[in-house]
N, C-alpha and C positions, 0 to 999 in steps of 0.2 A: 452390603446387603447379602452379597452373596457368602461370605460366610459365616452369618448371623443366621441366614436358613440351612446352611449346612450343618453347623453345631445345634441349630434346635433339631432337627429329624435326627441327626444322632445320639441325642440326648432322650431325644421320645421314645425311638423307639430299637435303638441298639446296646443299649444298658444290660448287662447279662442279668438275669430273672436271681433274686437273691435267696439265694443258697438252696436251688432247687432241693440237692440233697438232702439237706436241711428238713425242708419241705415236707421231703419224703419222710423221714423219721421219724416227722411231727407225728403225722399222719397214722401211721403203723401204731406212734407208743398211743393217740390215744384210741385208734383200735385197738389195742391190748389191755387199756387203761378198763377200757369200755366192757370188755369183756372179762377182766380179771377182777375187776370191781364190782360185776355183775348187774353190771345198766343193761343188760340188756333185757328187758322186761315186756312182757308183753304188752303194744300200745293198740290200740283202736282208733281209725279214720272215720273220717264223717260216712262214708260206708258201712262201717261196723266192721270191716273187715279186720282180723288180728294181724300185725305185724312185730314181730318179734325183734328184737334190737339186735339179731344178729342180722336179720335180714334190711335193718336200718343201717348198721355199718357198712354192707355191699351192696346197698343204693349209693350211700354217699362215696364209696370208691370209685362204684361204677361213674359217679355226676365226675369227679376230680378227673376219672381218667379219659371223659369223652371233653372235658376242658381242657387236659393237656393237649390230646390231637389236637383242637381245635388251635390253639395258642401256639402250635408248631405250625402249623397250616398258616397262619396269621402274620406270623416273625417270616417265614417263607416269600412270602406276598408283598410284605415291607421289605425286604432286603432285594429283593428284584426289582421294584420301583425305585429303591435307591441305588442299586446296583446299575440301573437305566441312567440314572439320570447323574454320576457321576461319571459314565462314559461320556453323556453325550455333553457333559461341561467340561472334560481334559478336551476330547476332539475341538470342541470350540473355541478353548483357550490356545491350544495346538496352533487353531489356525490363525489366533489372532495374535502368537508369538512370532508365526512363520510371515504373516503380513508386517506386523512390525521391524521385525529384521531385514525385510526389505524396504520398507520404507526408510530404514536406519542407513542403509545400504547408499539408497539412491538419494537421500538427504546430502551424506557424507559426499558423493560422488556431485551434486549439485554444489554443496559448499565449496569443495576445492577447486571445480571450477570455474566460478565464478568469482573469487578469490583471486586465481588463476587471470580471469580475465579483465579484473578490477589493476590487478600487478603490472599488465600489457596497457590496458589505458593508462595508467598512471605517466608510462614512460614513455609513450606516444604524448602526453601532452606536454612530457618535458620537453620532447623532440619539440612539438609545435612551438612550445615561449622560447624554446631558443632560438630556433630560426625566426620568428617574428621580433626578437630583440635584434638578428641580427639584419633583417629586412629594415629596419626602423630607423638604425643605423646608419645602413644607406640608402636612404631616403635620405634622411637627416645630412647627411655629407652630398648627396647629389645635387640637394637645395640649396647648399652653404656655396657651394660651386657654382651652379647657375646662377646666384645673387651676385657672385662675383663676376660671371660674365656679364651679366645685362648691367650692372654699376660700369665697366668698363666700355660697352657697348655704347652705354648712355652718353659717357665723357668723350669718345672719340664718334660719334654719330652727331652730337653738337657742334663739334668743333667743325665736320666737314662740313654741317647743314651752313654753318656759318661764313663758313671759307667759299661753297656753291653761292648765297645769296648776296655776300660780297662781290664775288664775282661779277655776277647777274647784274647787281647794281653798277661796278664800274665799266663792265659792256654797254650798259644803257648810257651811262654819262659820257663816256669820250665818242660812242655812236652819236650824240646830240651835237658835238661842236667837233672842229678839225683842229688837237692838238699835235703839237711838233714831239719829239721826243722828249724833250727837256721838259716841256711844258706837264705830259703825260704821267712822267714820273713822278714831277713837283704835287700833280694833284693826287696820284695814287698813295705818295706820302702823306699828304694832309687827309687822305680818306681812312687812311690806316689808325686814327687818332680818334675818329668819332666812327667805325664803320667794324664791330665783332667778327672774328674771323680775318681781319684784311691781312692782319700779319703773315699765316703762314703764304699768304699770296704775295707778298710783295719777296718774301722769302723766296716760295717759285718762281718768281718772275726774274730773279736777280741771278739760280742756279742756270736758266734755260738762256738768259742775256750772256752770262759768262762764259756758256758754252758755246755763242754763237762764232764769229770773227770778229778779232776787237779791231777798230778806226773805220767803221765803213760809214759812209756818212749819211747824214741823219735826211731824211725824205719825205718830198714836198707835201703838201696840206692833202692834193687830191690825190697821195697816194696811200696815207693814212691808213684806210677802211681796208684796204686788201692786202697789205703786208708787214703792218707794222704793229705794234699794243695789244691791238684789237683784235687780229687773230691770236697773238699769242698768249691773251688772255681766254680767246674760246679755246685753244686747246688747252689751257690750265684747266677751264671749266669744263671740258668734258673729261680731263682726269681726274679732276675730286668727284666728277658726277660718278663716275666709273667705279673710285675707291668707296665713296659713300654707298652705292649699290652695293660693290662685294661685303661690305659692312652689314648692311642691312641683310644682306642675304644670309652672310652667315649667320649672322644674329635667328634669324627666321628657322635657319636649320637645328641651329642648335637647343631654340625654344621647342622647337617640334620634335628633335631629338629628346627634350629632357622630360616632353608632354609623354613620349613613350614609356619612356624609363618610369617616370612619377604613377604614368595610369599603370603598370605591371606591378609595382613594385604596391600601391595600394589595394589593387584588386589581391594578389598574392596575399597580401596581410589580412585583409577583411573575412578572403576564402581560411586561412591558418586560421582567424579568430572563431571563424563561423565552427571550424572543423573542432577545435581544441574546446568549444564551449561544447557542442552534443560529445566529445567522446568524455570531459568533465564530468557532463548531466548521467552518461551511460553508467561512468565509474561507480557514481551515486549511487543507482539504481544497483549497478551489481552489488555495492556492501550492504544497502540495504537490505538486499535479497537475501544477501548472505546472511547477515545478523537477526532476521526472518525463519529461516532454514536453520539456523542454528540453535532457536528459540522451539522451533518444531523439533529440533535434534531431541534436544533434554527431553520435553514433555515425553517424545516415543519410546525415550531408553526408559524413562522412568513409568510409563505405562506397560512397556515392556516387561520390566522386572516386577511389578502390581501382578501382572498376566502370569508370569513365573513363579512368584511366591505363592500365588491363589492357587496355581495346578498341582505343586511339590504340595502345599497344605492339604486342599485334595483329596490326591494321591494318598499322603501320609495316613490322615485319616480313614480313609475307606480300607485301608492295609489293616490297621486298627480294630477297626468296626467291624471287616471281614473275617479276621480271626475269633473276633467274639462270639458273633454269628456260627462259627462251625465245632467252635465250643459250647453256646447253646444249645444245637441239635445235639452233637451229641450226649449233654444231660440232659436233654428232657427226653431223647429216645432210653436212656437210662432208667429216668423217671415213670415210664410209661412203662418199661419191662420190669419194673420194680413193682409198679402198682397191679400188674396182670399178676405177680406170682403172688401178691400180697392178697389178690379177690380169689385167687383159685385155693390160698391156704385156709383163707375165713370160711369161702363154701363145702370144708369137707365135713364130712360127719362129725371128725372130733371135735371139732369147735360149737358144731351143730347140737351134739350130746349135752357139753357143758352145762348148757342154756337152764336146762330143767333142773340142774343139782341146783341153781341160783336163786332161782325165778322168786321163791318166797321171802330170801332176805333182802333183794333189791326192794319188793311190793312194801318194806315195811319202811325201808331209805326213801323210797316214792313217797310218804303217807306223812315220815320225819321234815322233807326239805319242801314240803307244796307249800306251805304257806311264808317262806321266804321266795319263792317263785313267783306266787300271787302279787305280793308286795311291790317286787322288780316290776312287774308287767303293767302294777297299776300307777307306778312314777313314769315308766315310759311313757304308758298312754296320754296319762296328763300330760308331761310337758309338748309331746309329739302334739296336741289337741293347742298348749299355748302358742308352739313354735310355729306348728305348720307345719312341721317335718315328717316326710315322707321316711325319711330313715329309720327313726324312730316308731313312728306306727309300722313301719314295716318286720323290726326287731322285736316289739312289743306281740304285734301276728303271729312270730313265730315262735317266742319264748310262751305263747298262750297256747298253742297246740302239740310244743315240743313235749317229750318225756321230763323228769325229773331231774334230767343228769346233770347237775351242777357242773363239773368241770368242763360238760361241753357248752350248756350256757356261756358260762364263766368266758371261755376258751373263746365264743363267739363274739361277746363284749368288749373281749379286749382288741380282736382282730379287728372289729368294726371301729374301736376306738383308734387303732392304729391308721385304719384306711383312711378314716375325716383326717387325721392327722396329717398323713401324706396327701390328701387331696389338698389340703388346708396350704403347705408346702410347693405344693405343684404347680396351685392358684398362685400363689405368689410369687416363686419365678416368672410363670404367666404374666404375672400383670407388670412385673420389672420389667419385664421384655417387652411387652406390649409398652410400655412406658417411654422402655428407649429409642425400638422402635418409628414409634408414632412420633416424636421429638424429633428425630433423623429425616425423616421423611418427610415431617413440616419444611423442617428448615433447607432444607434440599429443594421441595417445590416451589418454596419463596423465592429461593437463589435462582431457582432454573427459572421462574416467571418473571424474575424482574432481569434477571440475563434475555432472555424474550424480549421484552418491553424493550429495554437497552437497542439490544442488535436490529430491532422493527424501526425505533426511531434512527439511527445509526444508517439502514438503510435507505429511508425515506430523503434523509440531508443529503447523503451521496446520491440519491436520484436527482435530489432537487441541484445539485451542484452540477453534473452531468449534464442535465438539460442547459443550462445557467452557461455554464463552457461552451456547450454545440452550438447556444445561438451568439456567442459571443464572437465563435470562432469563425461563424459562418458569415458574421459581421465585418469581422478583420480582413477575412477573404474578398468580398465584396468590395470593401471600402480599398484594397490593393488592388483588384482590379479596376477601378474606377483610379487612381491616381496613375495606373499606366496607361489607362486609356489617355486621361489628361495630359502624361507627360508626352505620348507619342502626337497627339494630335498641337502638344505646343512645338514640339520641335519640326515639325510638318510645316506650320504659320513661320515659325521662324528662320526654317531656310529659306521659306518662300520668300518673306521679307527681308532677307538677308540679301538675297538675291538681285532684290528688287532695288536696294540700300545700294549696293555695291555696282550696279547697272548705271543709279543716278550719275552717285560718285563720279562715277567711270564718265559717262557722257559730262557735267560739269567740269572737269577739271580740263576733259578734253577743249568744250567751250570755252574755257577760261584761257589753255595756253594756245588755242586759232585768236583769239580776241587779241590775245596777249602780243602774237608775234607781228598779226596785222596795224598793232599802235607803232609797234618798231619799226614795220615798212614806211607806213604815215608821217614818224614824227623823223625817217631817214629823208623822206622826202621833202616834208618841209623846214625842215631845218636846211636843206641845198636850198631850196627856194629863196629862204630868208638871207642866205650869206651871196644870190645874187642879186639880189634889192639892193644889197650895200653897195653893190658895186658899180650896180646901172643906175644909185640914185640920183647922179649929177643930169639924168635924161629926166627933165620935168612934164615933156610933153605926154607922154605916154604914161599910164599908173601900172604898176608891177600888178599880175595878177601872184598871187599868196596860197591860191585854196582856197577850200571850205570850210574857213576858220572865223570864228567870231571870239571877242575878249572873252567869252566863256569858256572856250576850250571847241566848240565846233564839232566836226565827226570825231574828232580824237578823243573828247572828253564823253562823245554819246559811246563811244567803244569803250572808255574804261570804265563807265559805271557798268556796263553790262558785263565787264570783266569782273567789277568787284559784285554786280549777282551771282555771276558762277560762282564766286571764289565764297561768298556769304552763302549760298545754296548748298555749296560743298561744303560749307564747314558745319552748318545745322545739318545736313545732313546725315555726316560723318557724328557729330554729336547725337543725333537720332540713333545710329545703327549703334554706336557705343552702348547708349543707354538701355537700347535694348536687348543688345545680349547682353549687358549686366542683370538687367532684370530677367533675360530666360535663364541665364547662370543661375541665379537666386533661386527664383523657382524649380530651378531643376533641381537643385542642392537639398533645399528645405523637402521636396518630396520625396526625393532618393533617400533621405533622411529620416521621414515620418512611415515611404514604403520598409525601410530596414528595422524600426522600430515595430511596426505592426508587423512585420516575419516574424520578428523575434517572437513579440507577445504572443501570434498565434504559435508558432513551434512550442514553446513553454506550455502555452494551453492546453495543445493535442498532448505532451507530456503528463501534464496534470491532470489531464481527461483521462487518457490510459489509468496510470494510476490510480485514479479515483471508480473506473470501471472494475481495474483488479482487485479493489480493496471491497466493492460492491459484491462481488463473486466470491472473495473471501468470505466476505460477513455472512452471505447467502447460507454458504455453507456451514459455518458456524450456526445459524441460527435456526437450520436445519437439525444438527447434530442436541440442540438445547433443548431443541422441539423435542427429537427422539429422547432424550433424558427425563424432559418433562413429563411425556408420556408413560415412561417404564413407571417412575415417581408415583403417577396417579393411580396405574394401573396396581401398584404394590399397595398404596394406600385404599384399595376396595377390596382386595386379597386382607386388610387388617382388618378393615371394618368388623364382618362376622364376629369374629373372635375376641375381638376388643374394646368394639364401640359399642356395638348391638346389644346389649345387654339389657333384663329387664328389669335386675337386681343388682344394685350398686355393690361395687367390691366391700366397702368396709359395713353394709350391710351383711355380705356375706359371709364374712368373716365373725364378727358379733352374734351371729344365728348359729355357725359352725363351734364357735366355743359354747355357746349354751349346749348344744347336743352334745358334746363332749364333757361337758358339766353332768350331764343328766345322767347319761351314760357310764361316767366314775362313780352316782352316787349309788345307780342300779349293780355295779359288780360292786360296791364297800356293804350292800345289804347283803348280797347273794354270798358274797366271800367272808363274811361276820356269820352267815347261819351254817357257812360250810366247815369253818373250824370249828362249831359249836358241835 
């Protein structure tokens, strides 16, 4: 646009005036013509007053040279408004070369680094997958290890459970009867055969006999219980009880040991995954930005250099222009000192003298060429009467009250024919212009209006998406807080009940081994009971009393059912507290799982929310800048209007009407120029 308006104003109105000098000479030879030919004859105005054709030729100087002033005065006035106003378009292009190059500046200095900081994430997340390949690692080897302890744990935790409750067992059976030694042995081998575990006891029992003194001899029935088998099976049983605890205990340690290691070594991996996935998402963001910036790059260089070429073209031009301009003034200040000596030469006496040697052979040239003048005057008027033309009655006006002078006629005809000509011409660039114009400027405001349209909807989806995120996000938040409230208030219930589990446990099993040891006391006592019934049965008078035994089992058998309720209360019980920290286990897992999953989604979200805010802000501003296009657009399109649209007279009307009057016109000089060779 802009310099399609700069080439039309230089075109209108800084074209050097042609050949002024030219002009000038015209001018002089047909004063001379005028005077040597001796037109100069005396004419009469509607006044009656006489004017002499000398005093008509410096009139018409005088009109030429109060229109040159004026036409210097004119060119003067346009070239200071174009002089204005291509200052005040370098200053503005100045400044928007000088903003560009900075923004070219701090683009560049954005690109690199962010480029820069996309190069540092990259290699930080290499850091991170290699340390978390190698966290995984061991973990993976920590696990492999632990599986091989507690498989080993398992094999030698059985075998001692088996070796204690073998025990257990042959404590209780040689406590029920008074074996001898031989006897003790014979049945600790036959136990060994149906009784898991007995071996490695008969094993110990055979290392700790061997070590004792060999040939001491074997002792009596009631000595039995206090130093013989029977003790030396309770202290087998409290060394497997002993080793089976350090068993257990390490096992305990080493579980808890490996519960440390597994929960560091997962938190470590989860926190690397959590870190390596935002500095991943950040990296994004940076090339994005980058690839962004670097999209802005182009367009600035390349609006940049539009901004540069427009001010050098300019420049160039008004260099051009201005030189024309100081060469017009000074030919038409030439033209004007030309024409002052030319009116001071015609008004001296001698030109004045002339007049009267002439006057009688012009009057009879006047009397020769009138009725070719008449003729002209009266085709003008007709056609000017069909056409409508103001031009033509206006030429017809003046050839009707002109003198006879055919060559100034003539001279008139042709200059007027010349002028529709050039107007004819002038129109037509015009209306090219206005053509391409008006074309340009459509198709620009469609662009920019449906670019509008475009970036409105554009915006409105990023509104609606933005809200759509906030509440979704606000959703995610909520709903995490609500599963930590859940998970704190189940692990609250479940230490409680853990507690409470662990409490029963504890008092059961206590129950079970008071119950347990008082059946041993019982069944020590009356099993002595029973082996002295044997002895005193030959006394019939008297009946043995026994206890408080009946063929059901008696208080012994009311004490071992209550033993085997502890022992069934402790094992539901113990099955209880199992199941239920497997189920808070579950629970806890599946929500630490569903809370990690809704992090993530919301993190992602507030990512994409950003995002979607800054691409909102973008388009904002886009759609701003389409606005202001659009407006220049409209604003130039009502600046065309006048000159283009408005019209009340169609172009090729005008044109059709302008050649007729150039028709008319040819045929009034082939009359006047046919009677002037005559």
């Amino acid at each position: 646009l802009k310099p399609l308006r700069l080439e039309f104003l230089a075109r209108a109105c800084f074209d050097p005036p042609i050949h002024a000098a030219m002009k000038l000479t015209l001018v002089l030879s047909a004063a001379a013509s005028l005077l040597s030919c001796s037109h100069a004859l005396v004419l009469t105005n509607r006044a009656g007053t006489k004017v002499t054709p000398t005093q008509q030729v410096i009139n018409m100087m005088t009109e030429l040279k109060a229109k040159g002033v004026k036409m210097v005065q004119e060119e003067q006035k346009t070239f200071t408004i174009y002089d204005e106003w291509v200052d005040d378009e370098s200053k503005r292009l100045a400044f928007d070369i000088q903003d560009g190059a900075a923004k070219i500046e701090e683009l560049i200095s954005f690109i690199t680094k962010a480029e820069s900081d996309a190069k540092e994430l990259g290699s930080q997340v290499a850091e991170l997958d290699a340390e978390m390949a190698k966290l995984t690692a061991e973990k993976k080897e920590a696990t492999e290890i632990r599986n091989e302890q507690h498989t080993e744990y398992l094999k030698i935790s059985q075998d001692y459970s088996e070796s204690v409750d073998a025990l257990k067992r042959a404590i209780q059976v040689m406590s029920a009867e008074n074996f001898d030694r031989a006897q003790a042995a014979v049945l600790l081998q036959r136990m060994s055969t149906t009784v898991p575990g007995m071996e490695p006891v008969l094993a110990a029992l055979q290392q700790q006999q061997q070590a004792s003194e060999p040939g001491a001899p074997e002792v009596a029935a009631y000595e039995f219980q206090a130093g013989g088998i029977v003790e030396l099976l309770n202290s087998l049983l409290d060394k497997f009880s002993g080793e089976l605890a350090d068993v257990e205990s390490a096992e305990s340690n080493q579980a808890h040991e490996f519960n440390l290691v597994e929960l560091h070594l997962t938190n470590t991996i989860e926190k690397d995954t959590s870190d390596r996935d935002e500095k991943s998402q950040a990296k994004s963001e940076k090339l994005a930005a980058s690839a962004k910036a670097q999209g802005e790059l182009s367009e600035t260089k390349a609006a940049k250099a539009d901004d540069e070429a427009l001010k050098q073209e300019i420049e160039t031009t008004f260099a051009v222009k201005k030189s024309t301009y100081e060469q017009n003034q000074v030919v038409r200040a030439d033209e004007l000192t030309a024409i002052s000596k030319a009116l001071e030469i015609i008004s001296s006496p001698e030109v004045s003298g002339s007049y009267s040697e002439h006057i009688n052979f012009l009057q009879v040239a006047r009397s020769i060429h009138r009725s070719a003048k008449d003729q002209a005057v009266s085709l003008l008027q007709r056609r000017a009467a069909a056409l409508g033309s103001k031009t033509l009655a206006s030429l017809a006006s003046s050839l009707a009250t002109a003198a006879p002078a055919f060559d100034k006629i003539i001279g008139m005809i042709e200059t007027l024919i010349d002028k529709l000509k050039e107007e004819a011409a002038a129109e037509a660039d015009h209306k090219a212009w206005c053509d391409e114009q008006l074309k340009a400027n459509k198709l620009k405001r469609n662009t920019k209006t449906a670019k509008v349209d475009e970036l409105n909807a554009k915006i409105e989806g990023l509104s609606a998406d933005i809200l759509e995120m906030g509440a979704t996000i606000a959703k995610l938040s909520e709903e995490q807080a609500e599963l930590t409230k859940a998970m704190a208030e189940a692990t609250e219930l479940r230490e409680k009940e853990k507690a409470e589990n662990l409490d029963t446990i504890a008092d059961s099993a206590a129950g079970a081994d008071a119950v347990k040891r008082a059946i041993v006391v019982l069944k020590e006592f009356y099993s002595s009971q029973a082996a002295a019934f044997l002895q005193q049965k030959q006394v019939p008078e008297m009946a043995a009393y026994k206890g408080m035994q009946s063929s059901k089992g008696g208080i012994v058998g009311m004490l071992e059912v209550i033993e085997s309720d502890f022992l069934r209360f402790q094992a539901e019980t113990e099955a209880a507290e199992k199941a239920a920290a497997t189920e808070y286990a579950e629970f806890m897992e599946i929500s630490q799982v569903s809370k990690k999953q809704k992090h993530e989604e919301e993190f992602k979200l507030k990512l994409d929310k950003d995002q979607a805010e800054f691409e909102k802000e973008e388009t904002i501003k886009d759609l701003r800048s389409t606005e202001e296009e659009l407006g220049m657009a409209n604003q130039y399109f009502e600046y065309l209007k006048p000159s283009c649209l408005q019209v009340h007279v169609s172009w090729e009307e005008r044109v059709a009407k302008r050649k007729e009057e150039v028709a008319a016109l040819k045929e009034a000089y082939a009359i006047l120029d046919e009677k002037s060779k005559a």
